[in-house]
C-alpha positions as CSV (number, residue, x, y, z in Angstrom):
1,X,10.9,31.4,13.8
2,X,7.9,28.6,13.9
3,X,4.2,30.1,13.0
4,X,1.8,28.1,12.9
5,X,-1.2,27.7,10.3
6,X,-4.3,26.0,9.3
7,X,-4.8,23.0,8.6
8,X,-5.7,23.5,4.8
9,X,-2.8,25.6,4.9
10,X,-0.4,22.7,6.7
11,X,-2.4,19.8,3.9
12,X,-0.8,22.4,1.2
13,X,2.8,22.1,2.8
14,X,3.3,18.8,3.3
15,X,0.9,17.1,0.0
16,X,-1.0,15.2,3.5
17,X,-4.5,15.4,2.9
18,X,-6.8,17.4,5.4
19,X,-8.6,13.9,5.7
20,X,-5.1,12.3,6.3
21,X,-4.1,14.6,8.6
22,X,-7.5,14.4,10.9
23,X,-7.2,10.7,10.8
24,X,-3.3,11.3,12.0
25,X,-4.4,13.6,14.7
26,X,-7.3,10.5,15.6
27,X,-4.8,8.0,15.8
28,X,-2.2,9.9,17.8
29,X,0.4,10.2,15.4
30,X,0.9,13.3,14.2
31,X,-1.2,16.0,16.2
32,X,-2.1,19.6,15.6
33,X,-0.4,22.4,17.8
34,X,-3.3,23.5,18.9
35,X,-7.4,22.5,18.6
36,X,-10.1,25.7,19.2
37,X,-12.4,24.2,22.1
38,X,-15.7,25.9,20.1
39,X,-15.0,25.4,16.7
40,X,-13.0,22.4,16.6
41,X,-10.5,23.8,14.0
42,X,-6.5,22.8,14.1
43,X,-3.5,24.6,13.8
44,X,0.1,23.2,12.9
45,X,3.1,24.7,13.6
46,X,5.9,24.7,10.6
47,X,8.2,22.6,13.2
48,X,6.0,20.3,12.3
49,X,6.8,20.6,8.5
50,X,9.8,18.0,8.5
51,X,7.8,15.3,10.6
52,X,4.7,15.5,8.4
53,X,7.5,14.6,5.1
54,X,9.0,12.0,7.2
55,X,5.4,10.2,7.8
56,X,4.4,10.6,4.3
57,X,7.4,9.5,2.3
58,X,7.3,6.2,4.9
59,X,3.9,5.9,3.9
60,X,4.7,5.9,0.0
61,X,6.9,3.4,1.0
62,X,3.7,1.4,2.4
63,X,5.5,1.0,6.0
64,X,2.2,0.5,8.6
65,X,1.0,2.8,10.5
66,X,2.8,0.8,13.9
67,X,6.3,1.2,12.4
68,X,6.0,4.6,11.1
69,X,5.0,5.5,14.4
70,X,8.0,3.9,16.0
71,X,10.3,5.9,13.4
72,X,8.7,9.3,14.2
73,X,8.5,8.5,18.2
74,X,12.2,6.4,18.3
75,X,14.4,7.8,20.6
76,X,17.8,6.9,19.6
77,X,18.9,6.8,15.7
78,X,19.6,2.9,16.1
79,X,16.4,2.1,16.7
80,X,15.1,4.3,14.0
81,X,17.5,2.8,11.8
82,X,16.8,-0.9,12.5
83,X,12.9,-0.1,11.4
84,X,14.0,1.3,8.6
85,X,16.4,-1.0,7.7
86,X,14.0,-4.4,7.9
87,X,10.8,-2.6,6.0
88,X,13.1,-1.3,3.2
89,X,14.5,-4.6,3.0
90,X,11.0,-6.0,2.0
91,X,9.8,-2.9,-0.3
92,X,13.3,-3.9,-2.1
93,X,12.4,-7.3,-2.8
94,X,8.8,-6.4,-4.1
95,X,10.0,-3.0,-6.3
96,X,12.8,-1.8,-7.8
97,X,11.2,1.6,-8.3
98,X,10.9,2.5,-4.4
99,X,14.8,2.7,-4.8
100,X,14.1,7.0,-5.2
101,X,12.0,7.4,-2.5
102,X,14.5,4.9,-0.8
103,X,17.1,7.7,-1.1
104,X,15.3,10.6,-0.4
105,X,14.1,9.4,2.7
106,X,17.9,9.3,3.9
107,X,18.4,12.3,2.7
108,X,15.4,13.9,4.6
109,X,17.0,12.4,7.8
110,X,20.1,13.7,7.9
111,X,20.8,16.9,9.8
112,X,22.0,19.9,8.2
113,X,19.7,20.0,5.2
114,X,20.0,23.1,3.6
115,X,18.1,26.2,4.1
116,X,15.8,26.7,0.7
117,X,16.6,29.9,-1.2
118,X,13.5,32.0,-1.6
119,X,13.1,34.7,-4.3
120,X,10.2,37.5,-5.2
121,X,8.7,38.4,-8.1
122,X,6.1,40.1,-9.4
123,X,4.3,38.0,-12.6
124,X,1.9,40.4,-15.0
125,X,-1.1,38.7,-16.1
126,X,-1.5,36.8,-19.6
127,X,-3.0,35.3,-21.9
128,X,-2.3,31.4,-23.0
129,X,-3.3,28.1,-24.3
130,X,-4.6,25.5,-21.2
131,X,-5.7,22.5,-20.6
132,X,-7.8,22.0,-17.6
133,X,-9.6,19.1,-15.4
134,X,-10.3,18.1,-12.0
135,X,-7.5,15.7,-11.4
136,X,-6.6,13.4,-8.7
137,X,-3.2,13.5,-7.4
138,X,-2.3,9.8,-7.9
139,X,-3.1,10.7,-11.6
140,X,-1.3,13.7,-11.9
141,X,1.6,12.4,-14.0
142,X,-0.3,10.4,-16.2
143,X,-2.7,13.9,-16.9
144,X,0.1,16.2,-17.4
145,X,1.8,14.0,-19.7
146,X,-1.5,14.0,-21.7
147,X,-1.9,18.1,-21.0
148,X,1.1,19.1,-21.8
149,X,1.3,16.8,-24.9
150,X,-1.9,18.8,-26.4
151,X,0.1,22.0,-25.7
152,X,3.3,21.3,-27.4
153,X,1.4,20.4,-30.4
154,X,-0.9,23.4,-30.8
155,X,1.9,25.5,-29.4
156,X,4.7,24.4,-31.4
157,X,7.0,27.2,-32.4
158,X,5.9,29.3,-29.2
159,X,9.2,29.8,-27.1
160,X,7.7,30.1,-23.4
161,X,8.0,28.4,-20.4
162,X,5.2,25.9,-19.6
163,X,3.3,25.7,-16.6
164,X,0.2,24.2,-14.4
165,X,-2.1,25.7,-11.5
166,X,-2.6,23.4,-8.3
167,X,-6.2,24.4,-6.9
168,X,-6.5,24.2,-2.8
169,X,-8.5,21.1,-2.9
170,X,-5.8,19.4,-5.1
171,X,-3.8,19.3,-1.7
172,X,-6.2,19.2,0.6
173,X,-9.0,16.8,-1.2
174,X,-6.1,14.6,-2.9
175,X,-8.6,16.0,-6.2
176,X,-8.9,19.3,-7.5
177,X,-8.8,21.6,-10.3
178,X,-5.4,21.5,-12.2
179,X,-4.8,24.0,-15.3
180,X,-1.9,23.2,-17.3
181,X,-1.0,26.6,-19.5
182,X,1.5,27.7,-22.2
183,X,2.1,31.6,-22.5
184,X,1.4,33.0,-25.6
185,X,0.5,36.5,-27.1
186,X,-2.3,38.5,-26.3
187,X,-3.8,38.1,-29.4
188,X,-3.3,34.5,-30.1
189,X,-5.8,32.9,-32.0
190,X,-8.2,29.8,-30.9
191,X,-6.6,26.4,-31.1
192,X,-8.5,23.1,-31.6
193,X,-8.0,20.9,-28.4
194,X,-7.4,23.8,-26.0
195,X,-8.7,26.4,-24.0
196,X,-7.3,30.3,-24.4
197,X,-7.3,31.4,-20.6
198,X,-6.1,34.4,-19.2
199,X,-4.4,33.8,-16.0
200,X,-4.0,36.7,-13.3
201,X,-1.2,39.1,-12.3
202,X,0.1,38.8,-8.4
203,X,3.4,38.9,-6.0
204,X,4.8,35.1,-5.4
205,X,7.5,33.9,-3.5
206,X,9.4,31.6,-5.9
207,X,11.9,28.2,-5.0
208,X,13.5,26.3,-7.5
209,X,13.4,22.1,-7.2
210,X,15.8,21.0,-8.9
211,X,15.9,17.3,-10.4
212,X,13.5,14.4,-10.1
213,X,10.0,14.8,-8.3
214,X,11.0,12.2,-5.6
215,X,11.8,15.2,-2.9
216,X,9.1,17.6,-4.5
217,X,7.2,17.8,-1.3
218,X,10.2,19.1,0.6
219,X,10.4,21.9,-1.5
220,X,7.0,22.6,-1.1
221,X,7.4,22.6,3.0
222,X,10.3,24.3,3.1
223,X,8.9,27.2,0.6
224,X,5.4,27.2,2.4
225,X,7.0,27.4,6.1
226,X,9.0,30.6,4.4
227,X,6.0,31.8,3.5
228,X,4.2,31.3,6.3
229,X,6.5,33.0,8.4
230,X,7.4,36.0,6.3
231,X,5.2,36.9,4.1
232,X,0.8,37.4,3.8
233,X,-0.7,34.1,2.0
234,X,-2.5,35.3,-1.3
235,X,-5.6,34.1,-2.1
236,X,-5.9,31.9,-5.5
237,X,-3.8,28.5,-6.4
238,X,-0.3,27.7,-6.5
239,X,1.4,27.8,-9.7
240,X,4.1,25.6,-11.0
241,X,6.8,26.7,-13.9
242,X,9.0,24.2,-15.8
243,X,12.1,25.5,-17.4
244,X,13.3,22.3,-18.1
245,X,10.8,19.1,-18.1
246,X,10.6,15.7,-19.4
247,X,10.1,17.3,-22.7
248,X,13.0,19.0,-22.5
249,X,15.9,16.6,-21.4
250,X,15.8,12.3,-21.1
251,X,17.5,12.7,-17.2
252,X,15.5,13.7,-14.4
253,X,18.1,14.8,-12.2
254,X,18.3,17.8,-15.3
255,X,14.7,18.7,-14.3
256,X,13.9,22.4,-12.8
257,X,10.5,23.4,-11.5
258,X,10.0,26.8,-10.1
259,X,6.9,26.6,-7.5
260,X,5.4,29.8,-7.0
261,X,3.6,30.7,-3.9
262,X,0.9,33.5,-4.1
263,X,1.3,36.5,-1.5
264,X,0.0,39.5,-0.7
265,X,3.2,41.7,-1.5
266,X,6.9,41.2,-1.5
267,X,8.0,41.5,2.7
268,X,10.7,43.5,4.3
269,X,13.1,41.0,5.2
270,X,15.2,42.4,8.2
271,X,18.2,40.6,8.3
């Protein structure tokens, strides 16, 4: 089943900003399912989820715009392949590091992905220690390393799992409000360095990603497109949990990040 949503709501799914994605829509690359004659306002359609992914992790791979649009438009996989094949051949030569996106690009093309495993939950409000700031997303690892370092030292000896709030205009500005929190009891006292902050109570559907961040955003398109189709968007930010972080293990690939969507109330599937 495809719905199709706005395009705030697509800029969350896919980590494109709105800006990006008008300036896709301008260019003829990627455009909107549908455009309202009075107001101007797009809509995507999930279908368009895996396409949006494809454009943006060539784009972290700093293809140009002509050659990503030959991937996205290429008709026959050889074709596809052979641009592929000569850009990463350069980005390899210049760095070593675009060897994970590298992979997960692959993996993004090939058929039979499979389908994300979507649970409910109901999580009661509470209290905790946070960190907050309006953060860009090209400094988002450099802040939470910072955030969560004042957390584990203030919070030392609290056994609770860490998290962060993603604000709307994180996605859609590529800046926004970012709160990073660590549960504690309801009558923790003050700490020096950090904020007490009482987050609130809601219905989310919850995915797991497991491993590195490298194929983060899929997770968040496949979970959003769930969401979209099944369930009623929530108002208020995304929330992030980390069982098991860069704190907690050396190896990326022994990362897991729960991503919680907010919604309405938990759907009746039908199967």
């Amino acid at each position: 089943m495809t719905a199709t949503v706005t395009v705030g709501e697509f800029s969350r799914l896919t980590h494109l900003s709105v800006k990006t994605l008008h300036h896709y829509h301008e260019i003829g690359l990627l455009a909107p399912v549908s455009v309202d004659a009075s107001s101007g306002y797009r809509r995507y359609g999930t279908d368009q989820v895996d396409t949006a992914l494809l454009i943006r992790r060539l784009r972290l791979l700093r293809m140009p715009l002509a050659d990503v649009r030959a991937v996205v438009e290429a008709s026959d996989g050889p074709a596809r392949e052979e641009t592929l094949r000569a850009h990463l051949e350069r980005m390899e030569r210049e760095l070593a590091q675009t060897r994970e996106v590298v992979t997960s690009l692959r993996e993004l093309l090939t058929p039979g992905r499979p389908v994300i495993d979507v649970q409910y939950r109901f999580i009661p409000p509470f209290r905790a220690y946070g960190v907050s700031g309006h953060v860009a997303r090209d400094d988002i690892g450099p802040w939470c390393g910072y955030a969560f370092g004042k957390l584990n030292t203030v919070g030392a000896g609290i056994h609770a799992t860490a998290g962060a709030t993603y604000s709307d205009e994180f996605f859609t500005e590529d800046a926004g409000r970012v709160v990073a929190f660590l549960p504690v009891a309801p009558d923790q006292a003050p700490a020096d360095g950090v904020e007490l902050v009482d987050l609130p109570g809601g219905y989310f559907a919850v995915a797991v990603h497991a491993g590195p961040m490298t194929d983060f955003d899929c997770t968040y398109g496949a979970l959003g497109s769930h969401v979209a189709e099944y369930c009623e968007v929530a108002p208020g930010p995304i929330r992030e949990l980390y069982p098991i972080g860069p704190g907690d293990v050396p190896d990326p690939a022994d990362y897991l990040t729960e991503v919680c969507w907010p919604i309405q109330r938990i759907p009746v599937l039908k199967g």
